[in-house]
N, C-alpha and C positions, 0 to 999 in steps of 0.2 A: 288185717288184709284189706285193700284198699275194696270201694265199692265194685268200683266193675271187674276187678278182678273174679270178687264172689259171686258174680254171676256167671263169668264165664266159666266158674268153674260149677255152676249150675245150669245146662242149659233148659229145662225146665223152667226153671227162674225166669232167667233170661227171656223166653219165649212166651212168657206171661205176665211179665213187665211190659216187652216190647209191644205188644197185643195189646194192650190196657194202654199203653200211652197213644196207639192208633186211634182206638174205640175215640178217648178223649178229646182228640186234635180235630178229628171227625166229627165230634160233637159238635165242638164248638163253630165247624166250616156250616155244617149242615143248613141253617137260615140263610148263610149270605148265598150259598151256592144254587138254593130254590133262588134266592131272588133276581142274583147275577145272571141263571139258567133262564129265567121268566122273561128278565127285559131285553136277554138277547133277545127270545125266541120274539118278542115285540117288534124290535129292530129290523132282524132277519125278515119279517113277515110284511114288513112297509118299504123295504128295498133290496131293488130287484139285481139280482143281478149277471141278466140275460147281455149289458152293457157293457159289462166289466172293460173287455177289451178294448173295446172304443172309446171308452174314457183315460185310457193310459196306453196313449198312440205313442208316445217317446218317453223321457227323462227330465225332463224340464220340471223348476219348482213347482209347477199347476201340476202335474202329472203325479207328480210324486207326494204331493198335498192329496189329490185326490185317491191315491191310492191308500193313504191313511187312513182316510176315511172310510172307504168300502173297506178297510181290514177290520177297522173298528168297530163295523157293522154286521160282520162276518162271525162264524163257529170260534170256537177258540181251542179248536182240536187243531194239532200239530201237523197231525195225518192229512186233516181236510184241507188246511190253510197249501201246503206244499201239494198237493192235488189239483185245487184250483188256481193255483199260482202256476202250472203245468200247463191246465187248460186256457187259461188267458194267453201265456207264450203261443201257443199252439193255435190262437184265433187272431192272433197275427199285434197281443200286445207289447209293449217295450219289455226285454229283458230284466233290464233295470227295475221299471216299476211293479213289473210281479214280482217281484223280489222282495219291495219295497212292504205290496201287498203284504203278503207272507209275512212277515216282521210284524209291522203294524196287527195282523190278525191273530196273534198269541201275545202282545204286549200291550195293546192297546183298548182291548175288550172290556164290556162291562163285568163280568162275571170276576176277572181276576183280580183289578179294582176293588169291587167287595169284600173279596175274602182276602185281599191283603189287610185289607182296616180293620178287620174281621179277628184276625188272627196275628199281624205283627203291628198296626197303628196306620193313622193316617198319613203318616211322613216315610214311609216306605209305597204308600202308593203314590203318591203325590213323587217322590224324585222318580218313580217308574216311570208315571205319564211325560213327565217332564223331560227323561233320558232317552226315552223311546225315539223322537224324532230326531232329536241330537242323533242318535245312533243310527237311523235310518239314514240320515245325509250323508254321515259318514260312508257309511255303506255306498249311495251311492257315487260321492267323490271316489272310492277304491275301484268300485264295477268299471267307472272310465275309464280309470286310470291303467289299468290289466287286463283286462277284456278285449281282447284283440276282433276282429270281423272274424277272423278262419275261426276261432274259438266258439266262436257266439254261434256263426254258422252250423258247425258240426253241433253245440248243443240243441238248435232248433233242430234239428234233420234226428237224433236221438231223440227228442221230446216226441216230433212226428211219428216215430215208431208204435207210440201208446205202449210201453211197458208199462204194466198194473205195480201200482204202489198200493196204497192202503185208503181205505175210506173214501175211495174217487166216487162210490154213487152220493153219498153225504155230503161232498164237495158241490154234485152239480145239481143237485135240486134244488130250486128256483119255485117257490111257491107265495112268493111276493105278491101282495094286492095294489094296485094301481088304482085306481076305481075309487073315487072318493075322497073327503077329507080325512086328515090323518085320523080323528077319534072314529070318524064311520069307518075306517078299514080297519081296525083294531078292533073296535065288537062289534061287526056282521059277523053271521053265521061264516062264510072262508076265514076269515081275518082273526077267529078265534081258533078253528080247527088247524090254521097254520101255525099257530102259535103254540099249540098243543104238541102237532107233529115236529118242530124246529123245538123244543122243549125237552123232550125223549129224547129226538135223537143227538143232541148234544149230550144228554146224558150215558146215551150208548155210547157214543163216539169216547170220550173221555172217562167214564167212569173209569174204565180198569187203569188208566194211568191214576187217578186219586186213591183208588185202594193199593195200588202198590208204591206210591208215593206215601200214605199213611203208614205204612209195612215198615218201610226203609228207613222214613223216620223217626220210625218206635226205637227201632234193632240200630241203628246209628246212635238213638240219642241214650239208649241204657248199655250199648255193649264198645262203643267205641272211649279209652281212656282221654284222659282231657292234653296227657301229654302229646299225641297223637294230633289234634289241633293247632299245640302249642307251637308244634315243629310246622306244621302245613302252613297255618294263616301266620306265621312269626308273633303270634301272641304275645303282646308284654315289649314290644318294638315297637313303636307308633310310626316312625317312617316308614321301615322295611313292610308293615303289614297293611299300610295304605297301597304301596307297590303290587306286594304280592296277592291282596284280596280279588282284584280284578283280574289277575292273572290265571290264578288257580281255580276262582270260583266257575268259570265257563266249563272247564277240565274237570273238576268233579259232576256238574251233568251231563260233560260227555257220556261218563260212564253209569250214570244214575238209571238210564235208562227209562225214565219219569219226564212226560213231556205237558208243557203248560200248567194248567191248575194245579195238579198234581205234585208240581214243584216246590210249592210254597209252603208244605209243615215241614219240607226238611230244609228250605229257607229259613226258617222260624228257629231249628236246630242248630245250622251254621253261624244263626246271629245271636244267638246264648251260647254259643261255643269259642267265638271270640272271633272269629272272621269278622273282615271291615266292615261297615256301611256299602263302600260300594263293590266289595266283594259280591255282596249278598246281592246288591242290583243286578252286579254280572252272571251270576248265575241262575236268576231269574230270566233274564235275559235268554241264557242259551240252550232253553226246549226243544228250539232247532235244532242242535247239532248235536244231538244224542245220538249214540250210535246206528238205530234202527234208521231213523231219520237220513243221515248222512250215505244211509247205504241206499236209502231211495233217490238222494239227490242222484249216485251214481246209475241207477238205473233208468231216471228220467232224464239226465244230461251225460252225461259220460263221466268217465274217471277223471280228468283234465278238470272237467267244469266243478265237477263235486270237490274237488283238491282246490282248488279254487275259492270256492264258495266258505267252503272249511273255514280257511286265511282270513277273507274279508271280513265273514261274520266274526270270527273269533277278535280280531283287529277293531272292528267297529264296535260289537258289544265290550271290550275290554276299555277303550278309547271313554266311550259314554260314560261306563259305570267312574272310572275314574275323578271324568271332569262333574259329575253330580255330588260325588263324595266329596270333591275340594270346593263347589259351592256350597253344599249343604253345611261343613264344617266351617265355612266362612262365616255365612249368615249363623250362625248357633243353632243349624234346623236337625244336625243328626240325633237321635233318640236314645235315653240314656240304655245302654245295655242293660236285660234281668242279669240280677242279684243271687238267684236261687235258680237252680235249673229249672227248663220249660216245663217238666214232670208235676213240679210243683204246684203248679199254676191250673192244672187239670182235671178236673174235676165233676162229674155231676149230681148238680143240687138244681133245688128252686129255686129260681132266677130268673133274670130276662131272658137270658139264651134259653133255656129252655120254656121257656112260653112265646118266642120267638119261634123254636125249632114245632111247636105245636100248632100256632096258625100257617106255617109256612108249608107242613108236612098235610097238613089238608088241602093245599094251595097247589102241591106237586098233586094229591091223589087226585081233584078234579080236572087238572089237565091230562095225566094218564089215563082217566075213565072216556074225556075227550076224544085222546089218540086211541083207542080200544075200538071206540064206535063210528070212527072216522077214515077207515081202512090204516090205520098205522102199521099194524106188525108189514102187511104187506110190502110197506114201504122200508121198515127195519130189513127186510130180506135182501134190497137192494143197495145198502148202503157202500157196500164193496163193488159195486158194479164199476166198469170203467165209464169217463168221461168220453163222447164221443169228441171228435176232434173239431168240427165244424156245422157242430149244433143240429146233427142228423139226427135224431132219437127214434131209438128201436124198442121192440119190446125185451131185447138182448142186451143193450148197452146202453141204457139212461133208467134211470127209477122213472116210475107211473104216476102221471099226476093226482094229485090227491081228490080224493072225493070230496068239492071243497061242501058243495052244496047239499049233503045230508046233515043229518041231527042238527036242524035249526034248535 
């Protein structure tokens, strides 16, 4: 009886395989993810970004440059990134370049970065950085191209409404230090406690998409047969499955339901299962447009713009992953596929990782003991709060600013 067959005809089995191969994948994220989580919360805490809007007045190269950057500088929650990509529209930014944001702020982060090298190599993050902006231009050559005025208009007028998405108070708190050179605002007493609180709550905001992305690529990688693959990616076609990796791989996180970080062990799954190279970029890529996601676009711009945005994004990251996978294969830079399933590979023992995963895991508890003594939870209350529209903050609609000035 072939393997997975005997599982599934154990689901017990199955469901303690699949478990075990999470525990593992999780193991091995665990270090890069305190670290990737530490240097945003660094980033986040040295820029501010009360500007956003006014730095991405139109569409233009500068505009759309800078908006890389404040993505890059930004959470890498899916939820927040489309939140304050809502809020910037709504403070009178270019459509375009909050958009541009939003892309950049799930593909361009330090966190994801790490735990790609982490966990599938450095040549899976390296065509990521690299396809990211390619793909954002795309993107927004399409928004011109489609994007009519009545269209755009009716989206700002739906954005003005302020329907609640997800994660909008996490989106809009601003606890940036200004004040200082870079190393003095990074360890005075604010500059640390923001780094603590921007630390948590990136782990709030994204956790539950990393444990249910570890989940799905347990129970993917021990219950799904390899035939199943073979037909998806055309496995064993080298033309047809250059085509179809970029195709299909966005379309399988439509429905993953796994946004950002979170993506990447069942990335890791897809590329031991015989999807392309730049399948696997594409599906990295489209965090955005997972179903929850897409349903918010429709609630913050309309059905029109969300159908819309679908297209482009879908077109743009399918476009990118491609032209990276025909570079990388050019230069000799794609990565030899494993040999042995990813299960194999998983393991804990005494090692680097794990004496990595032990200074790092004291590294995470002294920031939490930070946010503990530094009104945090307070602030975890409001993470759902809405964005107010034009920078009005209530005690009802913006999170509290933080206590920056206790526990020197």
């Amino acid at each position: 009886m072939p393997h997975h067959a005997g599982l599934l005809a154990d689901p017990l089995a199955l469901a303690l395989r699949a478990l075990a191969m999470a525990f593992f994948m999780g193991w091995q994220m665990f270090w890069p993810l305190v670290v990737g989580f530490a240097l945003s919360g660094v980033v986040q805490a040295v820029v501010s970004k009360k500007e956003m809007s006014r730095l991405m007045p139109d569409a233009s190269p500068r505009s759309l440059a800078v908006a890389c950057g404040l993505g890059a500088a930004s959470s890498s929650c899916s939820y927040a990134a489309t939140a304050l990509a809502r809020a910037a529209v709504r403070k009178g930014a270019d459509f375009t370049a909050a958009m541009a944001f939003e892309m950049a702020s799930t593909n361009l982060v330090l966190e994801l970065g790490v735990v790609l090298v982490a966990l599938m190599g450095w040549r899976f993050m390296a065509a990521e950085a690299i396809a990211a902006p390619l793909m954002i231009a795309i993107l927004a050559l399409l928004l011109r191209a489609l994007v009519s005025q009545k269209l755009l208009e009716a989206a700002r007028a739906q954005a003005d409404k302020g329907v609640a998405g997800r994660m909008e108070g996490h989106a809009g708190m601003d606890m940036a230090i200004v004040e200082g050179s870079l190393f003095e605002r990074i360890l005075s007493a604010k500059g640390r406690t923001a780094i603590s609180h921007y630390f948590i709550m990136d782990w709030a905001s994204v956790g539950l998409d990393i444990a249910i992305g570890l989940l799905l690529a347990g129970v993917v990688a021990v219950a799904v047969p390899s035939d199943v693959w073979t037909a998806l990616f055309f496995v064993g076609h080298p033309v047809a499955s250059r085509f179809a990796g970029p195709l299909v791989g966005p379309l399988v996180a439509v429905l993953s339901f796994v946004c950002s970080v979170g993506n990447v062990p069942l990335a890791a799954v897809l590329w031991s299962n015989g999807c392309s190279f730049g399948g696997v970029i594409a599906f990295l890529f489209a965090d955005l447009l997972t179903l929850p996601i897409l349903n918010i676009y429709r609630k913050y711009y309309g059905g029109k713009m969300a159908a819309l945005l679908f297209f482009t994004f879908y077109v743009a990251m399918a476009a990118a992953a491609f032209a990276i996978d025909a570079a990388f294969e050019a230069l000799g830079l794609v990565p030899a596929r494993p040999t042995t399933g990813i299960a194999e590979h998983m393991a804990v023992r005494w090692d680097a990782t794990t004496a990595l995963n032990i200074v790092f895991a004291a590294l995470a508890v002294a920031l939490f003991v930070r946010f503990l003594r530094t009104g945090g939870p307070e602030m975890l209350r409001h993470m759902s709060a809405p964005i107010p529209a034009h920078g009005a903050h209530s005690a009802h609609d913006a999170p509290p600013d933080p206590p920056h000035d206790c526990c020197h």
